[in-house]
Backbone as a ProteinNet text record, in pm:
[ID]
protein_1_A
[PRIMARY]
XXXXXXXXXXXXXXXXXXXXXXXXXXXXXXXXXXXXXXXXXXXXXXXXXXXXXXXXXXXXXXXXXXXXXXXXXXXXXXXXXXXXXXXXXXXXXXXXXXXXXXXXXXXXXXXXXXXXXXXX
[TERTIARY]
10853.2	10860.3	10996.7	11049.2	11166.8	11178.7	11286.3	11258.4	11338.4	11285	11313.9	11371.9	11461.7	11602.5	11467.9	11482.2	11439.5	11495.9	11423.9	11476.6	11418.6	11535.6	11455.8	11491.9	11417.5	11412.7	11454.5	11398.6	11444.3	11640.6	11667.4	11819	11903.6	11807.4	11839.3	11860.4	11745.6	11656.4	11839.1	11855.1	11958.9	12075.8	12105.2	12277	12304.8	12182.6	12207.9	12141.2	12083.5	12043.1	12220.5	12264.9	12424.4	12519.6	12504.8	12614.1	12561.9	12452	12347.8	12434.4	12457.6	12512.3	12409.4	12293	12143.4	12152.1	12067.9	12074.3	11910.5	11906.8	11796	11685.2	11699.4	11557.2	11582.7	11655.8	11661	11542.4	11596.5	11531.2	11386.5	11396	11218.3	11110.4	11191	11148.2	11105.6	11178.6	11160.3	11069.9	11067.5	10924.4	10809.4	10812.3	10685.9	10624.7	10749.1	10760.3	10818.5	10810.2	10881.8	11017.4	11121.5	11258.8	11262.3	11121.1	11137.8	11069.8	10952.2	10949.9	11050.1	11192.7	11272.3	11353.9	11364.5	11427.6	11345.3	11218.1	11130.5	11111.9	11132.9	11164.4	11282.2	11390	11465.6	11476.6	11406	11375.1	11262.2	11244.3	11109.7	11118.6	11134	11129.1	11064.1	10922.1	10882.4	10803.6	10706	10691.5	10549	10517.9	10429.7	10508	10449.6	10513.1	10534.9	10390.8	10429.4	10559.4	10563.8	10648.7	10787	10798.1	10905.9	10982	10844.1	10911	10925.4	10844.6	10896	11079.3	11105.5	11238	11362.7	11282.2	11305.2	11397.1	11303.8	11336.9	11415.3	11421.8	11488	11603.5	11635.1	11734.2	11813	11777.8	11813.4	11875.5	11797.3	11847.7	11669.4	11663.4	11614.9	11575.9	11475.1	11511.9	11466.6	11343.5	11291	11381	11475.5	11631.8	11639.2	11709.5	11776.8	11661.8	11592.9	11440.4	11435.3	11481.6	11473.2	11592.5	11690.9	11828.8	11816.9	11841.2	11833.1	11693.7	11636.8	11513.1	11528.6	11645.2	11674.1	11595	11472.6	11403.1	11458.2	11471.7	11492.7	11353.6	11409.1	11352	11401.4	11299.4	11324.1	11383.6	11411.7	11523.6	11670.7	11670.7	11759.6	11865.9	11954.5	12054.7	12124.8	12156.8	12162.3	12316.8	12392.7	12543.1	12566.2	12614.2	12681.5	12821.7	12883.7	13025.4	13050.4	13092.2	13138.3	13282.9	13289.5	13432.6	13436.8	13471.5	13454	13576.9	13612.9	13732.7	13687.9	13731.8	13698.3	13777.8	13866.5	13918.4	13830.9	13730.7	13624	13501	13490.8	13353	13342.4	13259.4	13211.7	13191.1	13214.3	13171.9	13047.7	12943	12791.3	12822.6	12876.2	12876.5	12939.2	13063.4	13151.6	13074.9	12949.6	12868.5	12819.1	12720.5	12641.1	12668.9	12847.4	12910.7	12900.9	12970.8	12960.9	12848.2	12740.7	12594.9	12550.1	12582.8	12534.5	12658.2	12765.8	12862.8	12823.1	12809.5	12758.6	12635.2	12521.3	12368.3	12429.6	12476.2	12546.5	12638.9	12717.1	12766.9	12630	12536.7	12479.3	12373.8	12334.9	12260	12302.6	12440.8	12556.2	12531.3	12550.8	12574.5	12418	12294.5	12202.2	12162.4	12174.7	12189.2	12277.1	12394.4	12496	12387.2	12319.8	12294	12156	12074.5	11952.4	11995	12137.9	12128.7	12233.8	12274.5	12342.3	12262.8	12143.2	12033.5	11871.7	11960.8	11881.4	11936.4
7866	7935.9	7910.5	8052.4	7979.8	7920.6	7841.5	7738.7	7882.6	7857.1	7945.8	7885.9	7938.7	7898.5	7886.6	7740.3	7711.7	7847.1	7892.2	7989.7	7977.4	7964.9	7898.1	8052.6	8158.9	8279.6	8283.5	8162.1	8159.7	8159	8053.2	8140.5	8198.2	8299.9	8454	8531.2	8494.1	8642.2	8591.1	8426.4	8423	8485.2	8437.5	8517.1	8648.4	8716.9	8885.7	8945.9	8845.3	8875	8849.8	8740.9	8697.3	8833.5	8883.1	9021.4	9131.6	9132.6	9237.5	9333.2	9240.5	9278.4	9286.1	9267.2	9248.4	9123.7	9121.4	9011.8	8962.3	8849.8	8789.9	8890.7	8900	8983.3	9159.9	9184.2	9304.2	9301.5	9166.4	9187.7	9148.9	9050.8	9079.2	9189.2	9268.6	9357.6	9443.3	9485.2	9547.4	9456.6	9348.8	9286.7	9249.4	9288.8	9245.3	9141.8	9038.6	8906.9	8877.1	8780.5	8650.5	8652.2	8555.8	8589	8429.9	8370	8202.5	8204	8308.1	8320.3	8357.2	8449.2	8495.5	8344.7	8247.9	8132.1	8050.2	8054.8	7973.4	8021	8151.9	8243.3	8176.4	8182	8079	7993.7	7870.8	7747.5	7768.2	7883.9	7852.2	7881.7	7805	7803	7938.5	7972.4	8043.4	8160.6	8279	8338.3	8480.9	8519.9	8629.4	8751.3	8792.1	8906.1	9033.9	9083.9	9176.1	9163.5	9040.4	8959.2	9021.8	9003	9004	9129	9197.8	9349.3	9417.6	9407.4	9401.5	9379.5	9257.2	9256.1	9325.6	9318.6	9418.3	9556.7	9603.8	9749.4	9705	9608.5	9610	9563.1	9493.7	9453.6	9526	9632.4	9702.7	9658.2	9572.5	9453.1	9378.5	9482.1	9414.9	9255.6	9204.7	9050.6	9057.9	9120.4	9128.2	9118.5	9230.9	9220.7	9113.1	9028.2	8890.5	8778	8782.5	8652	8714.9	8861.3	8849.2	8848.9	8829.7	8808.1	8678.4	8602.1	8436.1	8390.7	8431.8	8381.3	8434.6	8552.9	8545.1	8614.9	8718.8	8811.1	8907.4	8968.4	9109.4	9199.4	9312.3	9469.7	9543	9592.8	9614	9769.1	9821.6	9913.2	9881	9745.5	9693.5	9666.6	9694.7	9619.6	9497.5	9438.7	9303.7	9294.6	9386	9371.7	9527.9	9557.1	9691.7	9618.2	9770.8	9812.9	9862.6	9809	9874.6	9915.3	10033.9	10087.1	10111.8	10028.9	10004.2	10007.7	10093.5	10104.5	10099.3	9945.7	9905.7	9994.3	10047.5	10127.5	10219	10274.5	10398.4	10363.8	10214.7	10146.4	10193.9	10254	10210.8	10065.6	10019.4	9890	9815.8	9898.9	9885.2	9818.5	9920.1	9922.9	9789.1	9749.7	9685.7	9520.3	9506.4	9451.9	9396	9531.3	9501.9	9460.5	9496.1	9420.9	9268	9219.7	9110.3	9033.5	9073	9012.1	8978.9	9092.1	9103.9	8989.8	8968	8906.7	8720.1	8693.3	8577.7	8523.2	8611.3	8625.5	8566.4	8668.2	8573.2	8474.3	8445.5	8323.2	8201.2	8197.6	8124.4	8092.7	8218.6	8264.6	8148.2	8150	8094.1	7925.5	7926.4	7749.3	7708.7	7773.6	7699.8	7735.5	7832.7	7766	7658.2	7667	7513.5	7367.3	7410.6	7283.2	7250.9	7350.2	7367.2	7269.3	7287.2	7283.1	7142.3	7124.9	6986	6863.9	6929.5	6812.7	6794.7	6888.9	6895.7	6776.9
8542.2	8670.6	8734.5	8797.4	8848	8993.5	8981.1	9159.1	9240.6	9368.4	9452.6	9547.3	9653.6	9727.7	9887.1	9932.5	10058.7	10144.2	10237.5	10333	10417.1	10560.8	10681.4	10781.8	10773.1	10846	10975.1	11028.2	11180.6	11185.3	11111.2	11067.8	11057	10953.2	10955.1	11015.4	11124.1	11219.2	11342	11359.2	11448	11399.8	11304.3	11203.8	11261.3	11235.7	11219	11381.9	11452.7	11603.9	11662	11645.2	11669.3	11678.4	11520.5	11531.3	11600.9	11623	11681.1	11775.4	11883.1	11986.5	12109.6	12118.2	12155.1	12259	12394.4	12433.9	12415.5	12433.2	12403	12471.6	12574.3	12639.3	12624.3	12536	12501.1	12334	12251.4	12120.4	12179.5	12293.3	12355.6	12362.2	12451	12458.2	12344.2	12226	12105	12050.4	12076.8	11938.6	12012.6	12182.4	12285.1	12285.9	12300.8	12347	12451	12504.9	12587.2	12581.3	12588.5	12594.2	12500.9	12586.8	12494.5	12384.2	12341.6	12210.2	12137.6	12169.7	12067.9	12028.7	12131.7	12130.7	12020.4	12007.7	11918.9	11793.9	11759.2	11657	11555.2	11620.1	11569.5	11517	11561.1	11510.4	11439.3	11383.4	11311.6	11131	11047.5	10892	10877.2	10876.4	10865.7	10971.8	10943	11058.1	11025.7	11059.9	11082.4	11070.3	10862.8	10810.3	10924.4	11069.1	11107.8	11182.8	11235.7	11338.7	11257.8	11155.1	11086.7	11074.5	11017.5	11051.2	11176.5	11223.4	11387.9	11419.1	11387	11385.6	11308.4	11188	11079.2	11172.4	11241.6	11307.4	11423.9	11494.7	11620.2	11579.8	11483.8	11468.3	11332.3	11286.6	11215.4	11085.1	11046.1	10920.3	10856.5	10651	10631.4	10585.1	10585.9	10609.6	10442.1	10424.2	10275.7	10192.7	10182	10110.2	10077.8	10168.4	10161.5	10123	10157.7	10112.3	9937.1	9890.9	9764.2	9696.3	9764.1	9669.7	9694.7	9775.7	9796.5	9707.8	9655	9564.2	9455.2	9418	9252.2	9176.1	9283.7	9224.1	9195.1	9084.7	9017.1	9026.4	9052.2	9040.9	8950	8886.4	8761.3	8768.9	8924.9	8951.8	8975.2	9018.3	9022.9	8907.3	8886.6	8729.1	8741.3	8612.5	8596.4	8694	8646.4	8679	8763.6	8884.1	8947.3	8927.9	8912	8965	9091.6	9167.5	9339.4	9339.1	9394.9	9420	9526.7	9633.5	9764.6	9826.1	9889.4	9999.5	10117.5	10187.2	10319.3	10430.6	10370.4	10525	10546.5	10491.4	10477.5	10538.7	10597.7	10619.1	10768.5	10837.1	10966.1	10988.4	11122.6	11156	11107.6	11099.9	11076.1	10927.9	10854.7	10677.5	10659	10743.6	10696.9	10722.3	10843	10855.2	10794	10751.3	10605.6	10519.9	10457.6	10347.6	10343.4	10452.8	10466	10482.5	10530.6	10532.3	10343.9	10300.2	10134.4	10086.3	10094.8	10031.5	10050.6	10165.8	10244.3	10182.8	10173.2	10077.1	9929.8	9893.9	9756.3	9770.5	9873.4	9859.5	9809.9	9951.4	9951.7	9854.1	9788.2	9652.4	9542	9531.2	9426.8	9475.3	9587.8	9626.8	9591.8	9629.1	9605.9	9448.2	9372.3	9231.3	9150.6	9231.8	9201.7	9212.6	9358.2	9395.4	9255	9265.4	9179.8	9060.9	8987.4	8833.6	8825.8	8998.4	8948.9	8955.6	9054.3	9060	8916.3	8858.5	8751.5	8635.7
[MASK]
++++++++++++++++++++++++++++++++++++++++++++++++++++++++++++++++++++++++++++++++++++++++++++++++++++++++++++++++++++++++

């Protein structure tokens, strides 16, 4: 079985709430909470799949994505290796976003298989 990469969502949900541009009682409002639940959201390892998607939409970033590239699952639509021909002067802000969110995912993808196979 393969080991899977700790993922502490609350994290996440902050990373990509951070670039958002969103203030705390704005992403409240979109997930029909508190302003101190979005604060406890945060600190939280894990969370309540609707909860999630909920954020999913307000924050316009899937989280699923990333919980399955950081865990090393393949889809068997997915291919082993892409080619990108990517010209960043062509990116909207959003895209150029997203790039970097996906680039970062694999950084960290990479460091915790380092860590996986040196403690092996």
């Amino acid at each position: 079985m393969a080991t899977q990469t700790k993922i502490h969502i609350g994290k996440m949900i902050k990373a990509v709430f951070d670039e958002s541009g969103l203030s705390v009682a704005e992403l409240a409002r979109c997930i029909n909470t508190a302003r101190s639940n979005v604060y406890f959201i945060f600190e939280r390892p894990s969370i309540d799949m609707e909860q999630l998607l909920m954020l999913c939409k307000a924050l316009n970033h899937n989280f699923l994505d990333d919980i399955q590239l950081l865990n090393g699952m393949k889809s068997e639509l997915c291919p082993k290796e892409i080619h990108i021909d990517l010209n960043l002067n062509d990116l909207t802000t959003e895209e150029a976003r997203q790039v970097a969110l996906f680039l970062e995912a694999l950084k960290s993808e990479k460091a915790a298989k380092q860590t996986v196979n040196n403690s092996d």
